[in-house]
Every structure is written in C-alpha cells, then in structure tokens.
VOMIPA-433086 format. One record per residue: residue number from 1; x, y, z of N, C-alpha, C in turn. Coordinates in Angstrom, 3 decimals. Each point is the difference from the previous one (the first is absolute). Layout:
# residues N
REC resi     n_px     n_py     n_pz    ca_px    ca_py    ca_pz     c_px     c_py     c_pz
REC  NUM        X        Y        Z        X        Y        Z        X        Y        Z
...
//
This chain:
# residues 260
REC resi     n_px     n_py     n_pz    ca_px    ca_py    ca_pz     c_px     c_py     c_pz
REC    1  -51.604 -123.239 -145.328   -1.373    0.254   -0.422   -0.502    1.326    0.548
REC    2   -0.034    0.279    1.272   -0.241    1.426    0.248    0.511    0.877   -0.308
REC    3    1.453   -0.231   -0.109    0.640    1.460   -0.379    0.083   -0.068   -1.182
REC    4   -0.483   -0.920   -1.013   -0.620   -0.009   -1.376   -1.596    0.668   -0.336
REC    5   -0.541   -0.278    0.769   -1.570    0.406    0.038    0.513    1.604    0.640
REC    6    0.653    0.645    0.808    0.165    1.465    0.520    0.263    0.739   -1.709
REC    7    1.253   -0.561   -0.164    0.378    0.463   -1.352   -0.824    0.232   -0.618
REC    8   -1.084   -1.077   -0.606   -0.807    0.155   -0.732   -1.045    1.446    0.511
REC    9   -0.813    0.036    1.331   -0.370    1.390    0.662    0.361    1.105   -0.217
REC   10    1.729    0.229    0.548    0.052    1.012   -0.762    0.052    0.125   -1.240
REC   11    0.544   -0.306   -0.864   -0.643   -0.263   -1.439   -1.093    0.673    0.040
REC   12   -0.980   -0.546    0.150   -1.333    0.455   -0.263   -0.253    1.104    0.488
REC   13    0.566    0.490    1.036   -0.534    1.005    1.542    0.535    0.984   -1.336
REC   14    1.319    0.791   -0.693    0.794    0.248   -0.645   -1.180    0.453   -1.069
REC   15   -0.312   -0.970   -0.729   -0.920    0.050   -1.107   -1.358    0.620    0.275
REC   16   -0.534   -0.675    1.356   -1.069    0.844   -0.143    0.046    1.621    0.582
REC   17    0.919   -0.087    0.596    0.573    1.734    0.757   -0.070    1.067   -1.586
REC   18    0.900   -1.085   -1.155   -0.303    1.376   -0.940   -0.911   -0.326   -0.835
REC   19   -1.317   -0.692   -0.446   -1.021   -0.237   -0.598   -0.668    1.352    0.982
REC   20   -0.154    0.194    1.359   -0.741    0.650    0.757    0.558    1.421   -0.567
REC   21    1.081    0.150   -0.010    0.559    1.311   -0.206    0.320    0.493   -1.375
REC   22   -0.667   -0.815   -1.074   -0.324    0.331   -1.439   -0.928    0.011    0.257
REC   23   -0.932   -0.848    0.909   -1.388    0.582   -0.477   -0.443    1.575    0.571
REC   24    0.908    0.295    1.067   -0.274    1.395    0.430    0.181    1.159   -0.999
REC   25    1.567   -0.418   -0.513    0.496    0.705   -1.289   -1.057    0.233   -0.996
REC   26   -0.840   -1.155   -0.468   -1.230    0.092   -0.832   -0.982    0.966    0.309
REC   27   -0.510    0.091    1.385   -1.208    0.454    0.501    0.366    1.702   -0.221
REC   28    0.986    0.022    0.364    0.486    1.973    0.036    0.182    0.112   -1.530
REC   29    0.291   -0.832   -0.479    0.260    0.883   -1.794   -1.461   -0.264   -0.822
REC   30   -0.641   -1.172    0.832   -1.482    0.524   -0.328   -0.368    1.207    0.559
REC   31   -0.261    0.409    1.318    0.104    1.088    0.614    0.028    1.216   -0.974
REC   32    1.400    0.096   -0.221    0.229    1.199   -0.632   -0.438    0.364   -1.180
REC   33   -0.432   -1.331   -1.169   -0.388    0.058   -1.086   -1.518    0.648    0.174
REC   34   -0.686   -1.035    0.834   -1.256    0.782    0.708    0.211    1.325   -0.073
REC   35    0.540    0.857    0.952    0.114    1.449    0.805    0.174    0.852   -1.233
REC   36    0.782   -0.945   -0.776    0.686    1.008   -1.382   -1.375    0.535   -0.836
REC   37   -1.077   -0.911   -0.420   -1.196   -0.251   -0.486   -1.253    1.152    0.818
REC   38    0.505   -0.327    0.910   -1.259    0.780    0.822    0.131    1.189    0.366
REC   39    1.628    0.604   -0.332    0.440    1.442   -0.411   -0.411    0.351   -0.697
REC   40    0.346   -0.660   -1.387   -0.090    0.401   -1.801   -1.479    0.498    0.115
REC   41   -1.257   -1.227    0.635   -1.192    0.224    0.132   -0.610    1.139    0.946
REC   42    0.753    0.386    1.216   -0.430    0.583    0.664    0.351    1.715   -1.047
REC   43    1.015    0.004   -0.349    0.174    0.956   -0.403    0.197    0.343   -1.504
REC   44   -0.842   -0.889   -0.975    0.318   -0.439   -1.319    0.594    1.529   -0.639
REC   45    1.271   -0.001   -0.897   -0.005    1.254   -1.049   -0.632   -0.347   -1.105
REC   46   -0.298   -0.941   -0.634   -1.346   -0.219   -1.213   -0.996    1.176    0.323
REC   47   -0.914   -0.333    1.178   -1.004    0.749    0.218    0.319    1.683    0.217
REC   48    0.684    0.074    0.682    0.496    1.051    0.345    0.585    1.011   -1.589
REC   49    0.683   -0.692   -0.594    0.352    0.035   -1.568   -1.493    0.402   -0.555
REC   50   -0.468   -0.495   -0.371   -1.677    0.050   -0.809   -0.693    1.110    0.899
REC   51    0.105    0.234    1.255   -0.246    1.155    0.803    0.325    0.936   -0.639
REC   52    1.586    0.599   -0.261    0.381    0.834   -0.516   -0.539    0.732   -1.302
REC   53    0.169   -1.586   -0.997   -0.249    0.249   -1.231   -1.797    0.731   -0.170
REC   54   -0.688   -0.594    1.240   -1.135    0.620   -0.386    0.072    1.618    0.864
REC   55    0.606    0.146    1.067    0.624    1.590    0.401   -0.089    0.504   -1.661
REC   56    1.024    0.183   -0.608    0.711    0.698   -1.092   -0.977   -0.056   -0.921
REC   57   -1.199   -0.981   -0.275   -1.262   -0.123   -0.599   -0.981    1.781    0.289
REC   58   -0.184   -0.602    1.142   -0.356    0.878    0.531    0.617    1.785    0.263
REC   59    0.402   -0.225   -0.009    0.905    1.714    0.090    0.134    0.298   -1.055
REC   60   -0.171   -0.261   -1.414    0.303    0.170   -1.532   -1.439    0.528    0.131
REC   61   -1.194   -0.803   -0.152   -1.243    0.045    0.227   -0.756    1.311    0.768
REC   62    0.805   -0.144    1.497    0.246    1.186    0.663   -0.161    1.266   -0.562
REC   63    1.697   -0.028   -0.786   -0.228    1.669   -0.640   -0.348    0.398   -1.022
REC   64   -0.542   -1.481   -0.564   -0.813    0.598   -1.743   -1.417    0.526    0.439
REC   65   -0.305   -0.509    1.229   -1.218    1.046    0.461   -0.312    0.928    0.814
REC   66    1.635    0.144    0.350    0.130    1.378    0.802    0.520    1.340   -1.103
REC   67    0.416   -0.557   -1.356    0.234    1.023   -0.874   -1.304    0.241   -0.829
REC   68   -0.999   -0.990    0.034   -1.294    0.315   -0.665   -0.885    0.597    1.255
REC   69    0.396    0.314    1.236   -0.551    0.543    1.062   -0.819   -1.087    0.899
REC   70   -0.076   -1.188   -0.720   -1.036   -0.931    0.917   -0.142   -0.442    1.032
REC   71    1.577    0.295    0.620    0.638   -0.349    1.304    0.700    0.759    1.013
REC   72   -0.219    0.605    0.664    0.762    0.624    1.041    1.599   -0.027   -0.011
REC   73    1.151    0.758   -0.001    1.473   -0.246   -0.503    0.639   -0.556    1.207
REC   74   -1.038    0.132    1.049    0.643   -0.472    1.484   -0.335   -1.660   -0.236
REC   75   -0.704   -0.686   -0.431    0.213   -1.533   -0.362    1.461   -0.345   -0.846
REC   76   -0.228    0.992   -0.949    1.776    0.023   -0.865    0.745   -1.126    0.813
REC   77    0.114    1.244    1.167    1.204   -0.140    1.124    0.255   -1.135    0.982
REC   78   -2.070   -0.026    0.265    0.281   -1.402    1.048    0.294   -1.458   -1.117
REC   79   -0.760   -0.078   -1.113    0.402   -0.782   -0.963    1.583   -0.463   -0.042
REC   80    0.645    0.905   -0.090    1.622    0.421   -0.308    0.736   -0.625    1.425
REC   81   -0.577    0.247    0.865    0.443   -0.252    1.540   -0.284   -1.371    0.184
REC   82   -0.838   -0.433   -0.418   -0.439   -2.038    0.413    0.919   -0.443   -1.242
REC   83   -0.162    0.618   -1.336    1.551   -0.832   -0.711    0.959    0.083    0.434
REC   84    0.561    0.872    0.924    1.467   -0.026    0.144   -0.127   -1.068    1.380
REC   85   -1.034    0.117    0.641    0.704   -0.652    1.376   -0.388   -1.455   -0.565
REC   86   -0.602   -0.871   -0.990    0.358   -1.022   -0.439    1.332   -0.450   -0.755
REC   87    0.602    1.316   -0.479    1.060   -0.139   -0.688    1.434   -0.545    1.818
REC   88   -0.476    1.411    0.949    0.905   -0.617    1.000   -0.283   -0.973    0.448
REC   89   -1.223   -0.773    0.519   -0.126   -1.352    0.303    0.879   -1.111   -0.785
REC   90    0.033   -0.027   -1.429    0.018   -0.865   -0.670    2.023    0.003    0.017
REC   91    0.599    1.193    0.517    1.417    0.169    0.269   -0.262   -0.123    1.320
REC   92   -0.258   -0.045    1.147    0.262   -0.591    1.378    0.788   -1.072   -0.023
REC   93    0.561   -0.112    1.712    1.371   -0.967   -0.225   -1.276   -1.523   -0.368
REC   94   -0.457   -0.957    0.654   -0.856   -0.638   -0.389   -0.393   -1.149   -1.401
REC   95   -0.751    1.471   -0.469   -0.619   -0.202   -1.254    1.060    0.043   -0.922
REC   96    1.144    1.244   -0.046    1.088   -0.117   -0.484    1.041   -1.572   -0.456
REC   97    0.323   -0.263    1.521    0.236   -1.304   -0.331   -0.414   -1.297   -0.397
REC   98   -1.470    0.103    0.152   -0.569   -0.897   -0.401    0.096    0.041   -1.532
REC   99   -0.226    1.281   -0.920   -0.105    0.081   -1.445    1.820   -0.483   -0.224
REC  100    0.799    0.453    0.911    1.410   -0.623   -0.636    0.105   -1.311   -0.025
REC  101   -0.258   -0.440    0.966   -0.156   -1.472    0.034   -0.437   -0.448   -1.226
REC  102   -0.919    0.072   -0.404   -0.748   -0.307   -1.594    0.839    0.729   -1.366
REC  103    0.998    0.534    0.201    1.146    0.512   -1.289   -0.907    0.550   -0.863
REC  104   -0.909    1.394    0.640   -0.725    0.947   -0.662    0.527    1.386   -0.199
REC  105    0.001    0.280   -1.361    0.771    1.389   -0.059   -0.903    0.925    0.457
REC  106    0.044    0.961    1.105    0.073    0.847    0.137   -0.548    1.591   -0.165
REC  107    0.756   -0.279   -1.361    0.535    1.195   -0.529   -1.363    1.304    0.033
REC  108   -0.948   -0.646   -0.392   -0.737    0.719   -0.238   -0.977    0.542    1.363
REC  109    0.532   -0.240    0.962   -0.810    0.728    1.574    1.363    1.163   -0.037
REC  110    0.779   -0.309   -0.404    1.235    1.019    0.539   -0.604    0.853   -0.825
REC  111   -0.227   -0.033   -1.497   -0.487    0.846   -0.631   -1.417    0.762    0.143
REC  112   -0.573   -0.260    0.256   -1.625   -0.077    0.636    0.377    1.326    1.274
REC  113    1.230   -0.504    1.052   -0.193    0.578    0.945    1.176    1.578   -0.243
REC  114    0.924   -0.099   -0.718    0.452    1.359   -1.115   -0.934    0.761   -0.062
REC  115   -1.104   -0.457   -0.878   -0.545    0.811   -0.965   -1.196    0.590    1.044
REC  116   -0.072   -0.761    1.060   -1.297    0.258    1.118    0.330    1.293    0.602
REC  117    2.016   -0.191    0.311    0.335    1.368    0.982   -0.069    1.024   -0.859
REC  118    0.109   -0.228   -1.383    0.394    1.503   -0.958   -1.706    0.456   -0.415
REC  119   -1.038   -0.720    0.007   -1.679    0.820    0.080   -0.253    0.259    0.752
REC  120    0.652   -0.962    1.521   -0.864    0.985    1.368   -0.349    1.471    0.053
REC  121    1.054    0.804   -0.218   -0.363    1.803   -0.100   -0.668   -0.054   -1.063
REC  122   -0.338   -0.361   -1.134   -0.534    0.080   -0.366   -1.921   -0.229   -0.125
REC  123   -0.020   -1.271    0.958   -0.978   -0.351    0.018   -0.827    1.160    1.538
REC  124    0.840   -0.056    0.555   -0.041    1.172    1.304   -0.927    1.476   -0.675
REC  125    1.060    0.109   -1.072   -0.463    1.434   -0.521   -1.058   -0.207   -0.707
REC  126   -0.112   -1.327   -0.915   -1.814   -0.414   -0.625   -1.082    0.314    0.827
REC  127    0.309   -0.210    1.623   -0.981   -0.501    0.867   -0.328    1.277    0.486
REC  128    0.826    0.979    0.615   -0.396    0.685    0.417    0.103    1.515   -0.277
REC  129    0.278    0.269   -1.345    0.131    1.639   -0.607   -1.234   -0.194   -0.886
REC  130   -0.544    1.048   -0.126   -1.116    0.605   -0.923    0.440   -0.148   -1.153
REC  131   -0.553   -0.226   -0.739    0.637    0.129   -1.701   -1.447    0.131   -0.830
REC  132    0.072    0.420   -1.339   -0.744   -0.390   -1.236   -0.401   -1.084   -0.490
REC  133   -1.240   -0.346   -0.363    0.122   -1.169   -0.422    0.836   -0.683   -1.165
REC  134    0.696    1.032   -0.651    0.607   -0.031   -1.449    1.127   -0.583    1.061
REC  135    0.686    0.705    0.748    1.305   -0.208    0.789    0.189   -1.177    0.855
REC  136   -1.643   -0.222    0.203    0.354   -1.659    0.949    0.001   -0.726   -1.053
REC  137   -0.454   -0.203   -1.243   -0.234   -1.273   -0.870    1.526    0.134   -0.618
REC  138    0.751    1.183    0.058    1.423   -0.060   -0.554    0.901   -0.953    1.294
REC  139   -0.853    0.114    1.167    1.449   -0.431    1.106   -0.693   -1.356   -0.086
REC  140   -1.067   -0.052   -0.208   -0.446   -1.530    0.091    0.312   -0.736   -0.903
REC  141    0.084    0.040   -1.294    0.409   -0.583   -0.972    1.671    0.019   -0.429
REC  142    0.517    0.664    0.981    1.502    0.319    0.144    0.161   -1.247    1.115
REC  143   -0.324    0.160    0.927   -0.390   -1.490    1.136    0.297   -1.348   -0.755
REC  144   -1.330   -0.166   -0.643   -0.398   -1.235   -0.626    1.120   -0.184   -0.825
REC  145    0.698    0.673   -0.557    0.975    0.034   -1.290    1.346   -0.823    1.020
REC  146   -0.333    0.905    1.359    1.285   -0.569    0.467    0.182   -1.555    0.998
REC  147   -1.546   -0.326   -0.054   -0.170   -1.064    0.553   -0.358   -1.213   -1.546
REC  148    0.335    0.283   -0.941    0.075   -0.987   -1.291    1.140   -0.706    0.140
REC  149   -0.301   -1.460   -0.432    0.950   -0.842    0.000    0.615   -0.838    1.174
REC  150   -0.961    0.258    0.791    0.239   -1.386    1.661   -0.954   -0.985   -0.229
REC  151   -0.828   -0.010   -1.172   -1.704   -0.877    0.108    0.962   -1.517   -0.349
REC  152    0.792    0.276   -1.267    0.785   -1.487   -0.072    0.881   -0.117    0.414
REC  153    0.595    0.619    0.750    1.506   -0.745    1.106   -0.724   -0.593    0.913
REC  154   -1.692    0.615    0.715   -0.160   -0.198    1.547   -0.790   -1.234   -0.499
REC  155   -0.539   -0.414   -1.048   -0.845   -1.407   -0.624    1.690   -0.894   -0.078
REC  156    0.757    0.422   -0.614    0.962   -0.885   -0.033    0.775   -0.569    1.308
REC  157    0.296    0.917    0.944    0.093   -0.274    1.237   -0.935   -0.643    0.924
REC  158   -1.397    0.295   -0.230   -1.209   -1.072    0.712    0.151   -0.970   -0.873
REC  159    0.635   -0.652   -1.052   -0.309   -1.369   -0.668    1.358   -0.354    0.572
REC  160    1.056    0.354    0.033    1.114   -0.600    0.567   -0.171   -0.329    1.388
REC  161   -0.761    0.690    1.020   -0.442   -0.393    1.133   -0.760   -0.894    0.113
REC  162   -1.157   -0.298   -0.887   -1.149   -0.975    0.084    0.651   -1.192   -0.274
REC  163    0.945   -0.260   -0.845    1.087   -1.050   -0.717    0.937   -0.482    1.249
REC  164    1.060    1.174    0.625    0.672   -0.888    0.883   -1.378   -0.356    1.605
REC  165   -1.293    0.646   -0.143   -0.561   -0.512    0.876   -0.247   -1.728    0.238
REC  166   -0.692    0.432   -1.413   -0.522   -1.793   -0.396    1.409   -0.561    0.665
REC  167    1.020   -0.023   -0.973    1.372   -0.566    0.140   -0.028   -0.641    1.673
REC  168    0.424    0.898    0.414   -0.348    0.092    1.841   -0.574   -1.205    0.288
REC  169   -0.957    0.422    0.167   -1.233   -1.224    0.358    0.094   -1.355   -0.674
REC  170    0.162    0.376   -1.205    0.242   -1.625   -0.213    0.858   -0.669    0.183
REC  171    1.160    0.619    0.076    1.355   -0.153    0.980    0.100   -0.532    1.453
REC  172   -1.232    0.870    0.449    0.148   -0.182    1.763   -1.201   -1.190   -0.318
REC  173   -1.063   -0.154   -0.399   -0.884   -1.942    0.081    1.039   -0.583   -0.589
REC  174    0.960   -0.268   -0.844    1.025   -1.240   -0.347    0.311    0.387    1.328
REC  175    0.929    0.810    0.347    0.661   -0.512    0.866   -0.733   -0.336    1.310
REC  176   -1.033    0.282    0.705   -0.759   -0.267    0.941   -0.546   -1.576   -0.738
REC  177   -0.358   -0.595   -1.110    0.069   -1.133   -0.066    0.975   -0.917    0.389
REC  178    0.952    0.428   -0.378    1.456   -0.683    0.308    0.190   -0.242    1.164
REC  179    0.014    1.383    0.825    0.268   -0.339    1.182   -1.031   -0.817    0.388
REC  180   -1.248   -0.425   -0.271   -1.240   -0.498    1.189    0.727   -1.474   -0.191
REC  181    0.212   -0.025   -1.808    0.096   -1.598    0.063    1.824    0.006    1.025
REC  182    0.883    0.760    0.013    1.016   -0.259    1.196   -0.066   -0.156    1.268
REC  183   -1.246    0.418    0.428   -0.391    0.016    1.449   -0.653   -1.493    0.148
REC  184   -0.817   -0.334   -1.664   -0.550   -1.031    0.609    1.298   -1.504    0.175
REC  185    0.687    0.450   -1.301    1.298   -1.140    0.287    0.780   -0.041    1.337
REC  186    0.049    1.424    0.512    0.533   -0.049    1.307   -0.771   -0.224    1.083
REC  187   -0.913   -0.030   -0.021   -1.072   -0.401    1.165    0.232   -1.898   -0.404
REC  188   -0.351   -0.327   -0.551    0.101   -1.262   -0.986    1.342   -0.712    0.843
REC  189    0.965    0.398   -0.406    1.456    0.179    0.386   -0.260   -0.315    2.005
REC  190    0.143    0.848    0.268   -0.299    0.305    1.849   -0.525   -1.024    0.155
REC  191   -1.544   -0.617   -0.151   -0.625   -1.231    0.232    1.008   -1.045   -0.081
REC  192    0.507   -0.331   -1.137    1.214   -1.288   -0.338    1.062    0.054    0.993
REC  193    0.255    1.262    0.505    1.233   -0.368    0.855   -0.162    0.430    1.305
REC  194   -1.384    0.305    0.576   -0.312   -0.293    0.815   -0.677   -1.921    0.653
REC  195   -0.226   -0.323   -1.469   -0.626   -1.151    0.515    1.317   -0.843   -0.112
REC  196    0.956    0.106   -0.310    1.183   -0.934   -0.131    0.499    0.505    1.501
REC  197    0.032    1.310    0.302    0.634    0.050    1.461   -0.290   -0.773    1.048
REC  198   -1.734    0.431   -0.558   -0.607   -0.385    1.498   -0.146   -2.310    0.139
REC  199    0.263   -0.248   -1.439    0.102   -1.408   -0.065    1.817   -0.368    0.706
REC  200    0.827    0.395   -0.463    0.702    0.231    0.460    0.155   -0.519    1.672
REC  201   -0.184    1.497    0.474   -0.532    0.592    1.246   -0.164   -1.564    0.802
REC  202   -1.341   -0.386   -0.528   -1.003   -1.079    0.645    0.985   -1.358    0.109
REC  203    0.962   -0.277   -1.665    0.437   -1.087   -0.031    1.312    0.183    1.407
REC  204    0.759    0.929   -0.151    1.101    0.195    1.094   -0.883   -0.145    1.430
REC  205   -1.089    0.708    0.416   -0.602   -0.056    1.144   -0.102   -2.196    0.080
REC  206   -0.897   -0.355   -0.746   -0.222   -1.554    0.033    1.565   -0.461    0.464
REC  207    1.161    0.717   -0.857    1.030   -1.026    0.032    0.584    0.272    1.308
REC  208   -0.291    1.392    0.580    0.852   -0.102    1.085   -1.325   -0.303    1.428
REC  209   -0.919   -0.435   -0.087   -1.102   -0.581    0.865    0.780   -1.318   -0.269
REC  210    0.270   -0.764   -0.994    0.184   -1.295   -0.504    1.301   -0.179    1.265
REC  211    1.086    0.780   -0.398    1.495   -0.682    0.370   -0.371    0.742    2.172
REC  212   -1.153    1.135   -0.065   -0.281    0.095    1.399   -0.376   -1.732    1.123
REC  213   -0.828   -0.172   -0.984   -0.661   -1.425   -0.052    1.355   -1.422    0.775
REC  214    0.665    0.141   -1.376    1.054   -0.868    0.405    0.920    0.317    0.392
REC  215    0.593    1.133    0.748    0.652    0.531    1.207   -0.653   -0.366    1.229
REC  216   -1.224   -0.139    0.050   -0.630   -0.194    1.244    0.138   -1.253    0.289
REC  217   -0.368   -1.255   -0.996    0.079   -1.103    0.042    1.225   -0.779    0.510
REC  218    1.350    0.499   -0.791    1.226    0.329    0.528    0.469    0.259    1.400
REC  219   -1.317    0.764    0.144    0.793    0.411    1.652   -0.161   -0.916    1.064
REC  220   -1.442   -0.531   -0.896   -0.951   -0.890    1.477    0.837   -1.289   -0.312
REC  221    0.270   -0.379   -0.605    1.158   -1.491   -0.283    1.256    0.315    0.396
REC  222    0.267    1.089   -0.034    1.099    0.334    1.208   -0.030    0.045    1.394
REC  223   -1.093    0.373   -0.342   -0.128    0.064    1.921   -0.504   -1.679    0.741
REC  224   -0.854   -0.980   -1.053   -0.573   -0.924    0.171    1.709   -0.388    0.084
REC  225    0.596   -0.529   -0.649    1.381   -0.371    0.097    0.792    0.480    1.267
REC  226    0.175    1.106    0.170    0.443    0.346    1.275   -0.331   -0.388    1.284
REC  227   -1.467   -0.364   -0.475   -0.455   -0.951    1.413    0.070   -1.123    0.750
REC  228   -0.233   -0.425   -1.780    0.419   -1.544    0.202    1.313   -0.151    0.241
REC  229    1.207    0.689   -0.591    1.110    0.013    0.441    0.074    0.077    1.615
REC  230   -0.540    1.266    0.528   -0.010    0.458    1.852   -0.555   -1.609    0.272
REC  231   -1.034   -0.808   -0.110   -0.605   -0.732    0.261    0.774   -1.478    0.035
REC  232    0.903   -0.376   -1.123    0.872   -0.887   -0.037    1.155   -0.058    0.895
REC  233    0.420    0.956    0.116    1.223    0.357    1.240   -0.438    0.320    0.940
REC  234   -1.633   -0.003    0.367   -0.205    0.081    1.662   -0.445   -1.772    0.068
REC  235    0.223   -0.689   -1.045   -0.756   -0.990    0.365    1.256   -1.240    0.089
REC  236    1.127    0.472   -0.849    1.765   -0.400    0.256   -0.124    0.337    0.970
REC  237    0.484    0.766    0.145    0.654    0.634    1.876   -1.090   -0.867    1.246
REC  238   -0.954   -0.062   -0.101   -0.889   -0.527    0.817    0.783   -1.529    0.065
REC  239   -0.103   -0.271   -1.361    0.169   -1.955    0.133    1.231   -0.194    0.622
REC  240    1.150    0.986   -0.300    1.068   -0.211    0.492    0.111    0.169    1.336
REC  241   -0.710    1.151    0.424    0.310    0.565    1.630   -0.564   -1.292    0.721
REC  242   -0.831   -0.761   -0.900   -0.484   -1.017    1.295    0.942   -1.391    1.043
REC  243    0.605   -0.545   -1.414    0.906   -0.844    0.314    1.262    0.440    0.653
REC  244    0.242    1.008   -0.387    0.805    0.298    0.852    0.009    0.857    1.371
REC  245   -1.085    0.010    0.033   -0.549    0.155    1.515   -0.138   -1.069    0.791
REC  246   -0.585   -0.792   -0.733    0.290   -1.711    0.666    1.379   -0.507    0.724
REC  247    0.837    0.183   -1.106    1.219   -0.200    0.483    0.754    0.510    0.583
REC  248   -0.163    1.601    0.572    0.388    0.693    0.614   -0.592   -0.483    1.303
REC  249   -1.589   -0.139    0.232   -0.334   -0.379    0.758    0.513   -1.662    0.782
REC  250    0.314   -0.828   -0.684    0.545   -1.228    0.367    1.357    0.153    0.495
REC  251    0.533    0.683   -0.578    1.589    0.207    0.449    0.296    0.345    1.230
REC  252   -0.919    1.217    0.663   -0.251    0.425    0.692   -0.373   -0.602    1.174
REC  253   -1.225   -1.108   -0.268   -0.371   -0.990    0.906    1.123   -0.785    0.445
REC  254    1.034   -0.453   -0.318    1.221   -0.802   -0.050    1.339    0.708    0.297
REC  255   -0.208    1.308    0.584    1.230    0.412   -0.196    1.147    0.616   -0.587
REC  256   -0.604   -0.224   -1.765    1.114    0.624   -0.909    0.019    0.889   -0.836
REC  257    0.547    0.235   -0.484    0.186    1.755   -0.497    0.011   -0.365   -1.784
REC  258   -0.220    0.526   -0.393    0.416   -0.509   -1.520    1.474    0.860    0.077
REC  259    0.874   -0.322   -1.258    0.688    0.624   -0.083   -0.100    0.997   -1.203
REC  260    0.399    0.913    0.520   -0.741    1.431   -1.071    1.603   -0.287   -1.019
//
C-alpha cells in the first residue's frame, strides 16, 4: 500500500512538475507576442508610411509655389530633407523588419530613395543659386515631373501595411485568447493535482499515524508479556527455592548430605 500510494506521488509530482513548466512556456510566448505588439505600436510603419506620403504631398506643393514665387526655395529643401529622413526611418533595421515580417514589397522606398539621391544636387542648386523666374518654374516643374508616379505605389504600400496590420492584431487577440483560455485550463489543471497530492499526502500521513498507532500497541504487549513472563519465573524459582531449602535444611539437621 505505501509503496503503491509513493508511486502514485510521483506520478503526480512528474505531472504537475510539467503542467508548471508549460505553463511557464505559455507565459513567455505570451510575453513575446505582447513585446512584438508594443514594438509594431511603439514604432508603427503605417503611420510613419502616411507621414511620408503626406512629406511628398507637401514638397510637390512646396515647389509649385516656389516656381510661382510664393515660397521661399529654401523650404524646397527643408521640405525635401523631412521626406527623405522618413524614407530612412521607414528602412532602419527595426521598422525594416517589422514591414518584412508582414511580406510587404518594398520596392518602392528603394525607388523613392534612388530617385531622392539623383535630385539632391539638384534640389541644393533650386535652393540656393539665383535664377529667373522663367528658369525656376523650368527646374521646378522639371522636379515635379521627376517626383510623378510614387502617389500610387506609396497608397498601395500604406494599404498593404494597414492590411497586414489589421492581420497582426487580430492574429495576436486569437491568439492571446487562446492562450488565456490555456492558462485558465492549466491553472484548472494545477488545482486537480494539487488537491489529489495533497489528499494523497493526508491519506499516507493517516495511514502511517494508523500502523504508528499499532506499532506502539505492539510494543506495550510486548513488553506487558515480557513481564509477566520476568514475573512467572521469579515466582517458579521462588516456589521451588523454598522446598528445597527445607530439605536442605532438614538434612542438615540430621547429619546428611544429599547426594549430588
């Protein structure tokens, strides 16, 4: 029975050792699903994306009123300078991987950032040489000519982002559902085989109080026996030593010896 009831312990000890250590397994890949989320968010490329797209809004805008004179040609430039450094943000290691992760082409920042290095001198020389007004509305509209045709790649690329965003998220609540209801089966789980241990536990404790019990009882009927035993043979030996003390004594009175 005990070393049936141990068996059974470890058993359980066994079982609940790895219920504990799936549920740890659980808690870190929640963890990470978390951390993953609060990247994407901390550092969303959606927004950052729609940033851009309104940059390049703006800098078109820019030099249609720096060739009608309405604008200073040194905005041109800073205009030109906040699109590109959204263009490098949005390629940082980071943000980078985050858009791979989501199986988003690309293609069109590589292109974006081409066409950015081949106007810089150019936009340099918009900003800061004297010209005609005939001669700026030629470089400005030479500009604009060369910034045509990113308005629907960079909309197509913010809808492919907004798409695997959603995706994401609804991805990470299933699975953060999943897991809660696994934590709760495993919490669920832990209770059951904790309360079988600890019944267990209690029944082996009772059984070995029980057989403590009648070991003791055992002992004292041994020893009660042993006494009465010591007690019977002091009480032989007594009856015997007497009579024949008698007769030792009579023999004695008379002269004779027994013969040994």
């Amino acid at each position: 029975m005990k070393r049936k009831s141990r068996k059974i312990q470890a058993i359980l000890l066994v079982l609940f050792v790895g219920a504990v250590l799936f549920g740890i397994a659980v808690v870190l890949n929640l963890g990470e699903r978390v951390e993953s989320i609060q990247t994407a968010e901390q550092s969303d490329p959606l927004w950052i994306g729609s940033q851009l797209q309104f940059e390049m809004l703006r800098l078109e805008r820019e030099l249609s009123e720096a060739a009608l004179g309405f604008k200073p040609a040194t905005d041109v430039a800073l205009r030109f300078d906040i699109a590109w450094s959204r263009i490098t943000i949005l390629q940082e290691a980071k943000l980078a991987q985050i858009i791979e992760t989501f199986n988003i082409d690309q293609s069109v920042l590589l292109a974006l950032e081409e066409r950015f290095e081949t106007l810089e001198p150019l936009i340099e020389e918009f900003a800061t040489q004297d010209m005609t007004d005939e001669i700026r509305q030629q470089k400005a509209e030479f500009l604009l000519e060369a910034l045509e045709g990113f308005d629907a790649s960079l909309r197509s690329f913010l809808l492919s982002l907004a798409q695997a965003k959603t995706s994401s998220l609804t991805e990470f609540r299933t699975g953060l559902l999943s897991l809660s209801q696994a934590i709760t089966y495993l919490g669920t789980t832990l209770l059951i085989l904790f309360g079988i241990f600890m019944t267990l536990l209690m029944l082996e404790l009772r059984f070995t109080a029980k057989r403590e019990r009648e070991m003791r009882v055992l002992a004292e009927e041994a020893t009660s026996a042993s006494r009465l035993k010591m007690n019977f043979m002091s009480v032989v030996s007594h009856e015997l030593r007497t009579p024949l003390t008698s007769l030792l004594a009579g023999w004695t009175c008379h002269g004779l010896m027994p013969l040994l």
